[in-house]
C-alpha positions in Angstrom: 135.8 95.2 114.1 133.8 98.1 114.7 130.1 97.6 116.9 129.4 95.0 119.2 128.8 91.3 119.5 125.8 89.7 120.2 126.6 89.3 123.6 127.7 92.9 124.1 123.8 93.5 123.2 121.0 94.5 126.3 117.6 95.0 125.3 116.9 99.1 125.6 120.6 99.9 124.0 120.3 102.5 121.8 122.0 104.0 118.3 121.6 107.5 116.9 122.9 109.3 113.8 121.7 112.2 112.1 121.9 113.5 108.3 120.6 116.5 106.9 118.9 115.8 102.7 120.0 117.8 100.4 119.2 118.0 96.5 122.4 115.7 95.9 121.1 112.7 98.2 117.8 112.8 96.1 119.1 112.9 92.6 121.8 110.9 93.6 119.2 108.2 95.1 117.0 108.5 92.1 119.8 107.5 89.7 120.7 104.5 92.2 117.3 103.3 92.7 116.0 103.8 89.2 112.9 106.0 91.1 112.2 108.9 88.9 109.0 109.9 90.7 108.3 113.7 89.3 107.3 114.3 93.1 111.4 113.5 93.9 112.8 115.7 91.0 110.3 117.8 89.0 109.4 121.0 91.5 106.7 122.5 89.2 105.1 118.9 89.0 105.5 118.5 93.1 104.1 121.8 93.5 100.7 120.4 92.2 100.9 117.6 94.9 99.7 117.2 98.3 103.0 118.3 99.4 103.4 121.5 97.4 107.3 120.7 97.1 109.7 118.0 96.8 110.2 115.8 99.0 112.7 113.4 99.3 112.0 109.2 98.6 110.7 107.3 101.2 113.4 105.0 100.7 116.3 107.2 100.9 115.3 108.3 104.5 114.7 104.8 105.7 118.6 103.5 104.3 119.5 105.7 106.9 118.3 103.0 109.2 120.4 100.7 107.3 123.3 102.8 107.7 123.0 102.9 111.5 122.6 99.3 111.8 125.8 98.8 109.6 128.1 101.1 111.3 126.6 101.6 115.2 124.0 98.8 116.2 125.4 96.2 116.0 127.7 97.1 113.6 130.2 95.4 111.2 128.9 92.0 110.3 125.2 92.8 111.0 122.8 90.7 108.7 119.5 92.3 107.7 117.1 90.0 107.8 113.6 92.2 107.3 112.7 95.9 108.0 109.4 97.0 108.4 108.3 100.7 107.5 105.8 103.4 108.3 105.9 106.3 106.3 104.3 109.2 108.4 105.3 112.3 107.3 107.4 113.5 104.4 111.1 114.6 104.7 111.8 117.9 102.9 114.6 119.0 101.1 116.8 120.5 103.8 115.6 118.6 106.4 118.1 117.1 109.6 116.4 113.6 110.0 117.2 111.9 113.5 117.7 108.7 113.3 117.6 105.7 116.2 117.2 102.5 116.9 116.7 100.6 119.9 117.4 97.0 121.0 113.9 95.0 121.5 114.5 91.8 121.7 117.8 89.4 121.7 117.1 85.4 120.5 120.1 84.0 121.7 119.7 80.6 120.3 119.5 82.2 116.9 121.7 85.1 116.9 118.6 87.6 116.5 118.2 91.1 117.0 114.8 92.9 117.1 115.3 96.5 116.5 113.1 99.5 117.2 114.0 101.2 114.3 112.5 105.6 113.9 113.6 108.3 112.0 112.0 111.8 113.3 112.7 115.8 111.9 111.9 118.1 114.5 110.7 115.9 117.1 108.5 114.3 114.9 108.1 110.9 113.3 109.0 110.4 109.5 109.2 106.7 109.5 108.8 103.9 112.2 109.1 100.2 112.2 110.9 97.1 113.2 114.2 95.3 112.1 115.8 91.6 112.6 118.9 90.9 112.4 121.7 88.6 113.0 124.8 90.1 115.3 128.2 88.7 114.6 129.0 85.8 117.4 132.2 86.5 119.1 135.0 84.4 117.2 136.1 81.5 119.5 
């Protein structure tokens, strides 16, 4: 098993990653997620937006908190239990989004894992929030 156990957990331990979105990630997502937003996929229409481009979903930068949660912190075996989001800022095609999270809290009794969760491009924040989930226990 890959990640750590719940008690191999400290409360400030930290997971990053890093993927850059290209075109491939947003039609790819759109297909998945049944999202068709013109804003995602139609440039002429995005260029009449606030934005004045594409941008990718909200959605698709945030499962990159998912990912890090399944292969980093904790790991294999993590249970999601909620996630919440703030979208700040859009992600552009092309952009390298950071992402981290950070060990809040640990409930022992229950298995619990608070999570810091933020994904930033260029220093600044895209999407912020808060995770719970359960670590794996240590088999006995």
């Amino acid at each position: 098993m890959q990640g750590f156990y719940f008690d191999e957990l400290t409360v400030g331990q930290t997971a990053e990653t890093s993927r850059v979105v290209g075109l491939a990630d947003i039609q790819a997502f759109a297909d998945v997620s049944g999202d068709h937003n013109p804003l995602h996929l139609d440039e002429a229409y995005a260029k009449t937006t606030t934005f004045g481009e594409r941008i990718a979903h909200g959605m698709l930068s945030a499962s990159f908190i998912s990912g890090l949660i399944a292969n980093k912190l904790p790991g294999a075996g993590a249970i999601y239990l909620s996630q919440s989001l703030r979208f700040r800022r859009p992600v552009k095609i092309g952009d390298l989004v950071g992402v981290r999270v950070t060990v809040k809290a640990l409930d022992e009794a229950r298995g619990h894992v608070t999570l810091d969760t933020i994904c930033e491009v260029a220093g600044k924040t895209v999407i912020d929030g808060e995770a719970l989930v359960i670590a794996p226990r240590r088999p006995a």
